[in-house]
C-alpha positions, -999 to +999 in steps of 0.1 A: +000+000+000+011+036-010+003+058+021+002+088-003-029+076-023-043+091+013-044+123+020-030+125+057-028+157+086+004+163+093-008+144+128-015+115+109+017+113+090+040+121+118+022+092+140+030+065+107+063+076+113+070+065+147+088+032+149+065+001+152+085-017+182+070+013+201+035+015+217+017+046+216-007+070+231-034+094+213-038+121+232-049+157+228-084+176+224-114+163+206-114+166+165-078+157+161-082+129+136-071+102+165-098+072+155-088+078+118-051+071+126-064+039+143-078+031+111-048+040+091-023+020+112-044-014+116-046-008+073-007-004+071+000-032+095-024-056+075-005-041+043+028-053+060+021-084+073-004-101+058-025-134+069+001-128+100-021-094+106-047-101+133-062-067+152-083-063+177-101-024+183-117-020+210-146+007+224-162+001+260-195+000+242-214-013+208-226+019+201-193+031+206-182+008+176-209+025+148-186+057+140-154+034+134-173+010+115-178+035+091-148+050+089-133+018+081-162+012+055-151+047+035-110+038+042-112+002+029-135+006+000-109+036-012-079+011-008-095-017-018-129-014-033-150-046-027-123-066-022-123-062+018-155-082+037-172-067+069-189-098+088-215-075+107-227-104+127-191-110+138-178-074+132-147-085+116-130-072+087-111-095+062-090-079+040-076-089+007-040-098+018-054-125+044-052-099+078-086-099+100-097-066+119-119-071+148-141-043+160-147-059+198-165-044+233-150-046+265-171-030+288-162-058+325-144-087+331-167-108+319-170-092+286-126-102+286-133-137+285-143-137+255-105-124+238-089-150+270-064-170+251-068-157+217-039-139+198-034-102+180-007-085+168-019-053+176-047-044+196-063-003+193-085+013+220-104+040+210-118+069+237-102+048+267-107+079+290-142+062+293-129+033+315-122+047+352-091+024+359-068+000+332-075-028+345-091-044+315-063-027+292-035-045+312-053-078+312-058-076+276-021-070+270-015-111+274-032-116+239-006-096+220+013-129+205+025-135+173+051-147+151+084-139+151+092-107+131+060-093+137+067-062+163+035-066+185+015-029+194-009-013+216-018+019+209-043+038+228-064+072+222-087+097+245-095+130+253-085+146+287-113+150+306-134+117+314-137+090+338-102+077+336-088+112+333-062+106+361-047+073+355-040+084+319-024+115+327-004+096+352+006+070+331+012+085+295+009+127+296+033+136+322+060+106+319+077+124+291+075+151+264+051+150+234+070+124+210+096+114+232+099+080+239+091+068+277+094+037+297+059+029+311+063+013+345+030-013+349+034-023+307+070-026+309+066-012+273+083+019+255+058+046+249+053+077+226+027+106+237+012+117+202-010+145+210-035+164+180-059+191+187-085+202+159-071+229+149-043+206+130-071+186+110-075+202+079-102+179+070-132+190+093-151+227+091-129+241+123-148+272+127-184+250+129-165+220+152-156+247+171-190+266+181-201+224+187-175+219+212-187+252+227-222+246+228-215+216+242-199+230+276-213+260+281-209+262+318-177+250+322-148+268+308-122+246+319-135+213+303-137+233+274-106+246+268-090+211+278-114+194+244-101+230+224-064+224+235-058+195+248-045+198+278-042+174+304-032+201+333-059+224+324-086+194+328-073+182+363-113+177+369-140+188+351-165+193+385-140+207+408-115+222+385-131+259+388-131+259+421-102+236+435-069+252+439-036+238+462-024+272+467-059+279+485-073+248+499-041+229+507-029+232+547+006+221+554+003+191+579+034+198+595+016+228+614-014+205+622-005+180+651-031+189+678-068+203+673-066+239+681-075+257+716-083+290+713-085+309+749-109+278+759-123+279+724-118+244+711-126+239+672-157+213+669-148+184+651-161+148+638-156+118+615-167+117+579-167+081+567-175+068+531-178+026+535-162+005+510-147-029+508-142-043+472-141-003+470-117+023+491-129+031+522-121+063+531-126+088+568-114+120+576-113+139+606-127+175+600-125+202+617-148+236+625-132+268+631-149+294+657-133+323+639-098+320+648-063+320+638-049+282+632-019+266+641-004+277+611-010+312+619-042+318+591-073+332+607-100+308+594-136+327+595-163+312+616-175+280+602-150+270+580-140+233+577-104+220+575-099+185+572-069+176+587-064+138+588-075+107+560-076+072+561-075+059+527-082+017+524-072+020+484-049-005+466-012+007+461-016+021+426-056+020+420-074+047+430-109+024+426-097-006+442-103-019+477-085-033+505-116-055+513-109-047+549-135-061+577-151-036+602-126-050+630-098-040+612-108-007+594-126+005+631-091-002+645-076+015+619-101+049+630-098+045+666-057+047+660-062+078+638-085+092+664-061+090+691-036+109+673-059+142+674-072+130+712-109+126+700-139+104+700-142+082+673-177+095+662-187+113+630-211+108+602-214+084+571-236+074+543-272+060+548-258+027+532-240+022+568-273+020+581-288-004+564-298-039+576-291-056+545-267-087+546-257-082+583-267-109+603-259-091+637-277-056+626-263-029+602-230-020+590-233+009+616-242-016+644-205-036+634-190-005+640-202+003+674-196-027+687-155-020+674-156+013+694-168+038+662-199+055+663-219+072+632-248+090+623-265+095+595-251+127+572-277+149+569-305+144+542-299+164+514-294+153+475-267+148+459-268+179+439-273+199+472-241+183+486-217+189+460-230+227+456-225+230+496-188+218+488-179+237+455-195+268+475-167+258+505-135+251+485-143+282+460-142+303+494-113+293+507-084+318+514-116+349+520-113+367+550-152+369+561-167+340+547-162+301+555-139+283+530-132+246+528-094+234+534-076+203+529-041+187+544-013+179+518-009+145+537-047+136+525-029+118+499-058+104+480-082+133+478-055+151+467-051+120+432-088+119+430-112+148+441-090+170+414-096+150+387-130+139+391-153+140+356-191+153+354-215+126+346-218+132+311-258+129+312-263+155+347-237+176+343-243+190+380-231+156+397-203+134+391-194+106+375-198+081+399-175+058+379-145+072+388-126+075+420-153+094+443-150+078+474-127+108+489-154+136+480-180+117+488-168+116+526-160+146+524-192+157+513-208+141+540-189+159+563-197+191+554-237+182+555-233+166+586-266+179+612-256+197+647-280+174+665-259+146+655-230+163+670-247+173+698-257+137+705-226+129+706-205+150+730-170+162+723-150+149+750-110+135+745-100+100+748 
């Protein structure tokens, strides 16, 4: 095949040129021509290799699959004519020179038993910002086998800004320059970042993609100008990133050892628990200021919440992923954390802690207090009500006269997830609940908690 029969973006043509022993990720704004390179490598690698060519592309969905289908339709029958065969009950492509094309779903693990054991030479995954962690990705790496002189390839795409947003960045944005070759750690594979924004496609109407792209996030300028320019810094989260900022909601832990005394004025303070086992668990300790000056020397206005301490039950490396901790050990876990601040362990968690489904001896809540750690119910409020209560909190933070929301460095994991949290693409004034969320979610608990609750439970030391 003659690449210049096709009339490639400069993108395109400088992707075709990176070395085929390398893997490589697709990243940049939406309307860069990414999916069509998927198409255009999968053609020259069937070109090259022949009935030793068998690919695998991937979306999480079906529907997901509809848009590639077609482009594949218009590439082949340009190369080819009728000569290449769709099976659309099998979605597999076979082209004349004996390589297949698969256009597969992987959406769970269940849906990966279906590729277990089979082989590709190169496996594509379109828009994988849609899968929260990489699980599935990794496990699909073992099916990249072939014969010898055939450099086996995974090559990934997405947009900054979804579900998965963090892992990506972490894994392939920030490792290395744009077309520098990288080691990635978990793949043990060298990578290339190829990033493409719309404005280098000189085959869509930019002026009319552009007024789509803005009509499309009218309400959030910084998800916007992450699809525009494709930025991966700019789109740390598309919920908080308007109103989250280190330099405002960040406290330095060094300065916060002891819950503060002010003249006999000691700051209020309580638990905020999200459950999880299979998922993180994760508590905090928050604190409520009087109106006084913190240990750090900031005056915090009356009301304002500072969460000082976090106890995070996530795998080493997975933000999603569970410790699968029982109550004994995770209340433990609390009552040591609470005896490093000279508290109660006693705060608020979600209504699914007080459910008496699948307990035997009583709720999850009931296991708890029998381990020492007591919770309420958060206060009643919606979802949508929570999260504005937050935003409204951390957007405050640093003002002189109204409460602000603030946040120790050594809360590890808010600080890798509550950042980069997406919007749920269908109520764009909640979040995705795919993603990491278990961090905000406590903490949004915590700031709804009710003063009767508090009250009930009386703030003496240990």
């Amino acid at each position: 095949m003659e690449t210049q029969s096709l009339s490639l973006s400069p993108f395109q043509h400088r992707v075709l040129t990176i070395p085929e022993e390398l893997d490589v990720f697709l990243g940049g704004g939406r309307g860069g021509g990414k999916s069509y390179c998927l198409a255009l490598l999968a053609l020259r690698h069937a070109e090259q290799y022949g009935p030793r060519s068998h690919m695998l592309y991937l979306r999480k969905t079906y529907a997901g699959l509809r848009d590639f289908e077609l482009l594949t339709r218009e590439l082949f029958a340009t190369i080819y004519g009728t000569a290449a065969r769709f099976n659309s009950s099998e979605h597999i492509w076979r082209l004349p020179g004996g390589g297949t094309l698969e256009l597969g779903q992987l959406e769970t693990h269940s849906d990966w038993a279906k590729y277990q054991g089979r082989s590709q030479s190169m496996i594509l995954c379109d828009e994988a910002g849609q899968y929260d962690s990489p699980d599935l990705l990794d496990l699909l790496r073992s099916n990249l086998r072939s014969q010898k002189g055939i450099p086996l390839r995974m090559v990934i795409s997405a947009n900054p800004g979804g579900v998965g947003h963090h892992w990506i960045a972490q894994r392939y944005v920030f490792k290395a320059a744009p077309w520098t070759p990288f080691l990635e750690e978990r793949s043990k594979r060298t990578f290339v970042h190829a990033p493409s924004t719309f404005v280098e496609n000189t085959f869509i109407d930019q002026a009319q993609y552009r007024a789509q792209l803005e009509s499309s996030a009218p309400h959030d300028p910084e998800l916007l100008k992450a699809w525009i320019d494709g930025s991966w810094t700019i789109a740390r989260g598309a919920f908080f990133s308007s109103v989250i900022d280190e330099a405002r909601n960040a406290i330095d832990p060094a300065k916060w050892q002891t819950i503060p005394d002010n003249h006999g004025w000691r700051w209020d303070h309580w638990l905020a628990h999200d459950a999880g086992f299979s998922a993180p668990s994760v508590t905090y300790v928050m604190l409520q200021s009087p109106g006084a000056e913190g240990p750090d020397g900031k005056f915090y206005p009356r009301d304002s919440i500072i969460i000082v301490d976090e106890l995070a039950t996530n795998q080493r490396g997975r933000l999603n992923a569970g410790l699968n901790w029982p109550v004994t050990i995770l209340a433990e876990e609390i009552r040591t954390m609470c005896a490093r601040w000279k508290i109660a362990p006693r705060g608020v968690a979600d209504d699914a802690v007080f459910a008496n489904i699948g307990y035997a001896t009583g709720s999850l809540a009931d296991e708890y207090r029998r381990c020492g750690v007591s919770f309420a119910p958060a206060r009643k409020a919606d979802r949508i009500s929570g999260w504005q209560t937050m935003r409204r909190l951390l957007a405050d933070a640093g003002k002189p006269d109204v409460p602000g929301l603030y946040v120790t460095r050594a809360a590890e994991y808010f600080w890798s997830t509550t950042p980069y949290l997406a919007r749920d693409e269908r109520r764009q004034e909640d979040v995705d609940t795919k993603g990491p969320d278990h961090a905000a979610d406590a903490c949004r608990y915590g700031v709804l908690r009710m003063r009767d609750h508090m009250q009930a439970f009386p703030l003496t030391g240990m």
